[in-house]
C-alpha positions as a printed Julia matrix, in Angstrom:
461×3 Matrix{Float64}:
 -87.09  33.59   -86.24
 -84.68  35.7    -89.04
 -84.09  38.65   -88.59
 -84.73  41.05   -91.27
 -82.97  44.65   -92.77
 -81.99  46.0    -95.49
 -78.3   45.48   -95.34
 -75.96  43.33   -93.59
 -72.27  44.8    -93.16
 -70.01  42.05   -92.17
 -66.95  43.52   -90.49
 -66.08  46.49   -88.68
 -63.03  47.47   -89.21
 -62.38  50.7    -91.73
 -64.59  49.58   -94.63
 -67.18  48.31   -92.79
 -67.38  51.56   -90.49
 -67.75  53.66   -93.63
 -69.87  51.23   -95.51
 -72.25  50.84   -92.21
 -72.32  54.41   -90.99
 -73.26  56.22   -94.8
 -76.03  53.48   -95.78
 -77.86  54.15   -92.11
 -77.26  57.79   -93.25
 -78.8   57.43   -96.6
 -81.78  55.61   -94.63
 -81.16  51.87   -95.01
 -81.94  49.73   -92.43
 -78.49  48.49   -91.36
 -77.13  45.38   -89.17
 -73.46  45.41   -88.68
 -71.58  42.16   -87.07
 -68.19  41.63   -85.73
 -66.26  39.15   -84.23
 -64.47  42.25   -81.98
 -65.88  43.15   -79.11
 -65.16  46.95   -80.31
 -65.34  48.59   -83.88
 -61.76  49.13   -85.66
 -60.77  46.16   -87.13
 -57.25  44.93   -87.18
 -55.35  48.41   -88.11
 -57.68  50.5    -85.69
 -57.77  47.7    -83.0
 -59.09  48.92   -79.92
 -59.31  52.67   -80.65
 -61.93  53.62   -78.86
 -60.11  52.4    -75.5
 -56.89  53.22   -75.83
 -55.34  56.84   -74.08
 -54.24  58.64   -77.26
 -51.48  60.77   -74.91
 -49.7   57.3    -73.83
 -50.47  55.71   -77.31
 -49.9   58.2    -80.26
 -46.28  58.41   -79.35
 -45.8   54.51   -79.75
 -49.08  53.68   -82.59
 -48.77  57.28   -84.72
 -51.25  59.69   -85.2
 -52.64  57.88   -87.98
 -54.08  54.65   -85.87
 -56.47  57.65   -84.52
 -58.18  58.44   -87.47
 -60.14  55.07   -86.31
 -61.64  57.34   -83.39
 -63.43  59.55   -85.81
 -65.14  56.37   -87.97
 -65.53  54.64   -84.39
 -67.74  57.63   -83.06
 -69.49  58.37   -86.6
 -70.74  54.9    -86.17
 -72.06  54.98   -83.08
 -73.58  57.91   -84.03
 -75.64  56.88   -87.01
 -78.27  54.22   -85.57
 -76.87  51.17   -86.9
 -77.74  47.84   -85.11
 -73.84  46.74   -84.19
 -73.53  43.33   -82.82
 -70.16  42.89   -81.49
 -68.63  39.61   -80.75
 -70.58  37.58   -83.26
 -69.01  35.08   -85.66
 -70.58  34.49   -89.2
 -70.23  30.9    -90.12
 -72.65  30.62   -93.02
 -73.72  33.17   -95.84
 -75.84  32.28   -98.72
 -76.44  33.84  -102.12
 -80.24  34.7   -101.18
 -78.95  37.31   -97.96
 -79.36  34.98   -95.77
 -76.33  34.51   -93.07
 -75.64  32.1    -89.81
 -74.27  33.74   -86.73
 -72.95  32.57   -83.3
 -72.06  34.6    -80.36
 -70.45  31.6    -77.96
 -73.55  30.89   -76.48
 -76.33  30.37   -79.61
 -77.06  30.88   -83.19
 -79.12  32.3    -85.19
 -80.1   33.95   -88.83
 -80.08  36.96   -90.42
 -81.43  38.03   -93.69
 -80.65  41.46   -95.61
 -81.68  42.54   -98.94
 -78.43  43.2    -99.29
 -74.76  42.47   -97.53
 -71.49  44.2    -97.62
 -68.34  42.11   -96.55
 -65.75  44.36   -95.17
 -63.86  41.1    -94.01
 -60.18  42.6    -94.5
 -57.13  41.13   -94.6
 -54.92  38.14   -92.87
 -51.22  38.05   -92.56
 -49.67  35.84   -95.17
 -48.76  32.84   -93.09
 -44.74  32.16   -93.35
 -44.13  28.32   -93.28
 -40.15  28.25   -92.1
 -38.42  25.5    -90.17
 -38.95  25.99   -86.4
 -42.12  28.38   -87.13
 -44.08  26.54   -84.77
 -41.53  27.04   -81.75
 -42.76  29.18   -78.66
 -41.29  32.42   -79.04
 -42.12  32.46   -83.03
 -45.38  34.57   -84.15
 -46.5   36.75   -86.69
 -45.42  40.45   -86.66
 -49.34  41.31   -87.0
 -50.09  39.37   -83.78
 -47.74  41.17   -81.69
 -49.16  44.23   -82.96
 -52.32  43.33   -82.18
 -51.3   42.73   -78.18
 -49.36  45.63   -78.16
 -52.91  47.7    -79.33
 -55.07  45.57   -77.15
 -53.39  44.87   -73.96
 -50.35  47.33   -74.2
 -48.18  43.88   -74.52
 -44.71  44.27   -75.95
 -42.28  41.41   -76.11
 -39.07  41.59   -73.7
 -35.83  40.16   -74.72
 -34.27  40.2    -78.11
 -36.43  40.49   -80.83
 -36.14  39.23   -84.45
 -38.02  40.91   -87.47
 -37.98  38.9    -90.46
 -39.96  39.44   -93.44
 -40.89  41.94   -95.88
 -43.55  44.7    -96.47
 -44.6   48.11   -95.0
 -45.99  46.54   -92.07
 -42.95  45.01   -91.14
 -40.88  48.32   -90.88
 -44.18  49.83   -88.96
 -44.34  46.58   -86.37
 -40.7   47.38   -85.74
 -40.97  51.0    -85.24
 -44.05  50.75   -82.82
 -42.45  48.2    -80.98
 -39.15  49.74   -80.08
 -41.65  53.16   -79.1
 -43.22  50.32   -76.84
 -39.25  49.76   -75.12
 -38.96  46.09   -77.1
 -35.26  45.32   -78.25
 -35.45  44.81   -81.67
 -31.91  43.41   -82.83
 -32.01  42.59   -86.25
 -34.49  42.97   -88.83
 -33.81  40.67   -91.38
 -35.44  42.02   -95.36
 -36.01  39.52   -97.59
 -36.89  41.87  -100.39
 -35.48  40.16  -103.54
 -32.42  41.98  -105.3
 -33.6   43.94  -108.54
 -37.28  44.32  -106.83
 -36.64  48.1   -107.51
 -36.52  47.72  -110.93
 -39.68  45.87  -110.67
 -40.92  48.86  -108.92
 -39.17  51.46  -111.05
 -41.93  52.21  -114.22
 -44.64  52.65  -111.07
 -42.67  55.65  -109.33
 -44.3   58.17  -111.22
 -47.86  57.38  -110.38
 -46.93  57.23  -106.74
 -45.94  60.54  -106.36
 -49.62  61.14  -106.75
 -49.79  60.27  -103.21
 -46.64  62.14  -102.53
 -48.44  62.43   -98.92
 -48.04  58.69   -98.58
 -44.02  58.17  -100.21
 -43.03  60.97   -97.18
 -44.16  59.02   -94.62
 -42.76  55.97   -96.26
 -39.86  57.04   -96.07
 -39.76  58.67   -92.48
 -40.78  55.17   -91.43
 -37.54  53.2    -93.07
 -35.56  56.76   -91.42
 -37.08  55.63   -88.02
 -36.48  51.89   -88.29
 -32.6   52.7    -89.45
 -32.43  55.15   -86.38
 -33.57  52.3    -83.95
 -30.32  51.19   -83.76
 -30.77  47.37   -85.12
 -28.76  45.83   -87.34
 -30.73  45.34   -90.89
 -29.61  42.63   -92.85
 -30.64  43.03   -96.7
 -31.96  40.0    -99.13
 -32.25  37.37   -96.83
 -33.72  33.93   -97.43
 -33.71  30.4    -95.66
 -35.18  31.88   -92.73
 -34.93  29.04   -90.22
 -36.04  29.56   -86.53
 -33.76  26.96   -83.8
 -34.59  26.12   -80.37
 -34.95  22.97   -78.03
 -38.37  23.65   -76.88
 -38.55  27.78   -77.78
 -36.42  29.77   -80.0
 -33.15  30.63   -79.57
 -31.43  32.08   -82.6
 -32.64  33.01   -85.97
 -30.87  31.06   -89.12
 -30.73  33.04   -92.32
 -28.84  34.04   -95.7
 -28.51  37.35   -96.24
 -26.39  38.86   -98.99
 -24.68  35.64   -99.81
 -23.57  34.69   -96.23
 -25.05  32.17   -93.76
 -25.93  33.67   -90.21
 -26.98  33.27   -87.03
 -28.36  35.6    -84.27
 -29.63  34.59   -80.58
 -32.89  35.76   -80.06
 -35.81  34.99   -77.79
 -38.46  36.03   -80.12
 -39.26  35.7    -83.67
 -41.63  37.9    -85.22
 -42.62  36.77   -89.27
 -44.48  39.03   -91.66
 -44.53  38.56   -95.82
 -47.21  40.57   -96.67
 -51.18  40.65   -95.91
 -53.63  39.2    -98.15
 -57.33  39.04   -98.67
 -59.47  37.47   -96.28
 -61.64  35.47   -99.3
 -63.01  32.79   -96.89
 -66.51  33.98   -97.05
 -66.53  35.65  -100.4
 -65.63  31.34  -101.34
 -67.96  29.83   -99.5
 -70.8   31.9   -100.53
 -69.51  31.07  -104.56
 -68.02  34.17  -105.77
 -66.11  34.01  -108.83
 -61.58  35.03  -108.1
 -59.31  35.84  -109.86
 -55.33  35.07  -108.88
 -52.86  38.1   -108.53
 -49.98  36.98  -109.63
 -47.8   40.1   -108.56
 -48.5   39.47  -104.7
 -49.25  35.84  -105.08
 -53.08  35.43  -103.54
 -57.01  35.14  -104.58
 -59.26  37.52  -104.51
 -63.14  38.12  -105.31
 -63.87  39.59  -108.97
 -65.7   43.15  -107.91
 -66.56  45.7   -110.34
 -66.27  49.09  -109.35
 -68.29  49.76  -106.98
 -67.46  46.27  -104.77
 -70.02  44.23  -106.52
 -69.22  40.16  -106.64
 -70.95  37.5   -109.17
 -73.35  36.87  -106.42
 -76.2   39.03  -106.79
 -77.06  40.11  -103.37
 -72.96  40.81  -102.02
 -70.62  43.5   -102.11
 -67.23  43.33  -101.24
 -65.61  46.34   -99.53
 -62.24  46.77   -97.95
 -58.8   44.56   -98.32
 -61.39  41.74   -98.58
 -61.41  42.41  -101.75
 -57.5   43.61  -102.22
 -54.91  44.83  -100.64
 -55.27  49.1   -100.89
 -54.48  50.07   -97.2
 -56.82  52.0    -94.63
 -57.73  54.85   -96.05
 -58.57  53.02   -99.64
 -60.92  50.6    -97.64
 -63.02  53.13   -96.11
 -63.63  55.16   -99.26
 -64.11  51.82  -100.96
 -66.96  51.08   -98.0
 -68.61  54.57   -99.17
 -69.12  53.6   -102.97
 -70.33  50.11  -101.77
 -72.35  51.74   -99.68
 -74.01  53.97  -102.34
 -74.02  51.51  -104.6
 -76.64  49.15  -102.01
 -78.2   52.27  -101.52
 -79.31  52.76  -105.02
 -80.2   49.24  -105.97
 -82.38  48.88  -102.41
 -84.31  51.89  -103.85
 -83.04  54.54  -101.68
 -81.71  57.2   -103.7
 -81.38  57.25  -107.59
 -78.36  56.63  -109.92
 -78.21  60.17  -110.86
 -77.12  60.82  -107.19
 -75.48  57.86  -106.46
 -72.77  58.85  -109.07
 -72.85  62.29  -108.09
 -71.8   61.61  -105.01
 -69.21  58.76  -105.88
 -67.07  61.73  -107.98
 -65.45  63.38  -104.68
 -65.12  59.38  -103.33
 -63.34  58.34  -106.65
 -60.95  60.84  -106.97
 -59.9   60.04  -103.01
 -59.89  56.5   -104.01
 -57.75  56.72  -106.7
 -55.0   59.3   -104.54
 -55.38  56.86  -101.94
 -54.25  53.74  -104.06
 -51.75  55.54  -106.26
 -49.05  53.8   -104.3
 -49.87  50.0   -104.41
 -48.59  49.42  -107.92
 -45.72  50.08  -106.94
 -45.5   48.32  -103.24
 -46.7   45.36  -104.79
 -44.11  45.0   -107.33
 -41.17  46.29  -105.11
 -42.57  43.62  -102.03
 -43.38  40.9   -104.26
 -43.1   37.73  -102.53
 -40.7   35.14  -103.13
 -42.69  31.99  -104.32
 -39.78  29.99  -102.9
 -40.4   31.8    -99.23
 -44.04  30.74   -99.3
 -43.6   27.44  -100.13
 -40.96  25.58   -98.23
 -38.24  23.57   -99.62
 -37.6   21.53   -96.21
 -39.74  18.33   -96.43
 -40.01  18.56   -92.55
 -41.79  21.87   -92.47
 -45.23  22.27   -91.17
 -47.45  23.95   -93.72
 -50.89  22.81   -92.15
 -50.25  23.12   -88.41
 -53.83  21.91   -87.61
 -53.76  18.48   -89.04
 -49.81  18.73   -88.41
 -49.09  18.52   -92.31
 -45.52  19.42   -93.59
 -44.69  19.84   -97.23
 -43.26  16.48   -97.75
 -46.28  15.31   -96.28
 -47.86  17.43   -99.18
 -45.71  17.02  -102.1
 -45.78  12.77  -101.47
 -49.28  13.38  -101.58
 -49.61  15.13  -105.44
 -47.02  11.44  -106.15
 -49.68   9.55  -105.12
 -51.96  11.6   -107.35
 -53.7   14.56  -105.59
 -53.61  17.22  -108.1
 -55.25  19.75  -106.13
 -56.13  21.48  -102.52
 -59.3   19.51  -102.46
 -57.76  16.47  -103.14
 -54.78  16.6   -101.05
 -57.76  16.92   -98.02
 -59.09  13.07   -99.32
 -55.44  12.16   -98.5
 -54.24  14.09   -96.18
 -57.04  16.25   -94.31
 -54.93  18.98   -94.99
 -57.0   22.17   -94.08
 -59.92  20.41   -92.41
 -58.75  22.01   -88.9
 -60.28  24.73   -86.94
 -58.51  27.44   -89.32
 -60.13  25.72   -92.17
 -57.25  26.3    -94.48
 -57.05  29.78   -93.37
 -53.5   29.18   -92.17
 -52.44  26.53   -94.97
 -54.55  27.49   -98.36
 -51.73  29.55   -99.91
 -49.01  27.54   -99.22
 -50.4   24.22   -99.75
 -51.67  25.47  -103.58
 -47.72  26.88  -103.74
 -46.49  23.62  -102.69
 -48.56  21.29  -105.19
 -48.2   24.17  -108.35
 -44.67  23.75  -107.67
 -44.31  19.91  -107.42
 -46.6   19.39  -110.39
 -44.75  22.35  -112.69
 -48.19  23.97  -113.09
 -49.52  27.39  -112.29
 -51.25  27.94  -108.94
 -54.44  29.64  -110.59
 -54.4   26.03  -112.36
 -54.05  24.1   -109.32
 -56.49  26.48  -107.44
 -57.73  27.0   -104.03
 -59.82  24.96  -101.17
 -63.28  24.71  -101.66
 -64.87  26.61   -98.72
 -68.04  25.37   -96.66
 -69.81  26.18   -93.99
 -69.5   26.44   -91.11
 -66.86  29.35   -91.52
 -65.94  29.85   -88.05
 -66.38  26.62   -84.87
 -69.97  26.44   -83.8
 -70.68  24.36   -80.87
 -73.94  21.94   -80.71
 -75.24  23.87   -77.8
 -75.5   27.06   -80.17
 -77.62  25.72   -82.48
 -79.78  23.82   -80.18
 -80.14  27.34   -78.77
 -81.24  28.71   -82.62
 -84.86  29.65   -82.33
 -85.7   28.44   -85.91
């Protein structure tokens, strides 16, 4: 048996909330799945749990504007199926689920995927040590489980985020040590012509700047332009490797914490055969939307940092218009008030994303840090694939990602390239001279996510 609505919101983090919680309003039939066991996504983790007296001290009062979309949601009648994992979506509404123990379908007129964002994955020497993670991931046990690491603590990387992990972490009593930048020199001047359109969020620049105050007050030692990142350790890590401002280095540490930047979570958006486009400022794919989230597939929106990086705030206005949008073409208001009511939501949006011209130019990624020089590296850790594995590969005559899987099985893990795509299409464009949007990008398939044979013996249909 499928089951049947009128939209499907994949995702329920701060898009998908907003997306989810107007359409019920607007008197859509709505199904909204997650892989969570609790609404909030990655940024508002866990919200709805968490004792805002202990917390807002370490997370900041903005992690509990979550609360508010959390209980809105709730609160308008949506079907929420937490802990469910979509492994299959398909141009006609139709989508696959799993929840650990069987599988089924759903079908909506319409669907909505507020799938977010992934940390950029940071391919150094050493990365796959114990004691080496991503800065995200240690934010998201410190929001979950109240988990901060103990002993000295690395930050290497670049990006808001960064400066935030290291901020909440030292509130949490971690020892951050170093954090090490690796903003490129002259980034600013990148950045410079965009200045005046971010002081339309002047809100935003403030706290921006109270958050690099705070990470300079914590007492570490910041070391500025840093590259060959290299983490050392006979079984675990213990010191960080690095150039910074033109002289080799070395600190002990017992953890490693990477972050260059988030990107777009375009798994699904792939597999279901939307058209991308690459962004060549931050270096990733992402779906072609028009304005109101709308892909080349006929029946899917994309809402959210699915569909670029815009922050928060950005993603749950951007749920809103998609939101109105499905409202309008399910028959459920007209377009007369469907842009009536996207005025107020545009004018938000475009406050609310005044500052990501100029983040993205002034964090622009090193193409060099994303795809590693040292032969020996691990890009795909699945398959246990480094990039001299890779670039002997495009040699032998794999011009692509989807080649290099014929010869390699590069990306045909678990992760299903999540973990490898961009570096492995950085690694070939590089060792070929050719542009990565030439060289382009895994082709996706289903199943998404790992989907045992028990669950779909358990499918009904």
């Amino acid at each position: 048996m499928t089951d049947a609505c009128d939209l499907i919101v994949i995702g329920a983090g701060p898009a998908g909330l907003a997306s989810a919680t107007l359409a019920a309003e607007l008197g859509l039939s709505v199904v909204a799945i997650d892989e969570q066991g609790t609404p909030g996504g990655q940024i508002y983790r866990n919200v709805e749990a968490v004792d805002r007296a202990e917390f807002e001290p370490i997370l900041g009062e903005e992690y509990f504007a979550g609360a508010e979309l959390a209980e809105k949601f709730r609160a308008a009648g949506v079907d929420y199926r937490a802990g469910v994992a979509v492994w299959r979506v398909d141009p006609d509404g139709s989508m696959a689920w799993s929840d650990g123990e069987k599988a089924g379908v759903a079908k909506g007129r319409r669907i909505i995927a507020a799938t977010g964002a992934m940390e950029r994955p940071m391919p150094i020497p050493g990365w796959t040590l114990p004691g080496v993670m991503a800065a995200g991931a240690a934010q998201t046990l410190l929001k979950s489980a109240g988990m901060a690491p103990r002993g000295r603590v690395v930050i290497a990387g670049s990006g808001p985020l960064m400066l935030l992990v290291a901020q909440q972490l030292h509130a949490a009593e971690a020892e951050i040590v170093a954090v090490v930048d690796t903003t490129r020199f002259g980034a600013w001047f990148k950045a410079a012509p965009h200045v005046p359109r971010a002081f339309r969020a002047s809100d935003q620049l403030a706290k921006g700047s109270a958050m690099i105050n705070r990470v300079r007050a914590i007492g570490a030692q910041v070391y500025w332009w840093a590259h060959s990142i290299e983490a050392k350790g006979r079984g675990k890590l213990e010191s960080v490797a690095f150039t910074a401002s033109g002289a080799a280095r070395e600190i002990e540490a017992d953890m490693l914490l990477l972050h260059e930047g988030v990107v777009p979570n375009t798994q699904l958006t792939r597999q279901v055969g939307c058209d991308h486009e690459w962004y060549p400022v931050q270096r990733y794919w992402r779906p072609v939307v028009d304005h109101w989230g709308a892909t080349s597939v006929e029946t899917l929106a994309v809402a959210g940092d699915g569909g670029g990086i815009f922050g928060a705030e950005a993603a749950a206005i951007a749920g809103r218009l998609a939101a109105l949008d499905a409202a309008f073409r399910l028959g459920a208001i007209d377009e007369a008030m469907r842009d009536d009511q996207a005025k107020t939501l545009r004018q938000d949006y475009h406050r609310a994303t005044a500052l990501r011209p100029m983040l993205d130019r002034l964090y622009a990624p090193d193409p060099k840090a994303v795809a590693p020089a040292d032969d020996a590296t691990l890009v795909c850790r699945c398959e246990e694939i480094t990039a001299g594995d890779i670039r002997e590969a495009v040699r032998l005559g794999a011009t692509g990602p989807n080649q290099l899987k014929a010869f390699t099985r590069c990306g045909m893990g678990p992760c299903q390239g999540r973990m490898c795509g961009l570096a492995v299409s950085e690694v070939i464009a590089a060792e070929r001279g050719r542009p990565v949007e030439e060289v382009g990008y895994y082709r996706i398939r289903p199943p998404l996510k790992p989907v045992t044979l028990a669950e779909l013996a358990a499918m009904e249909d």
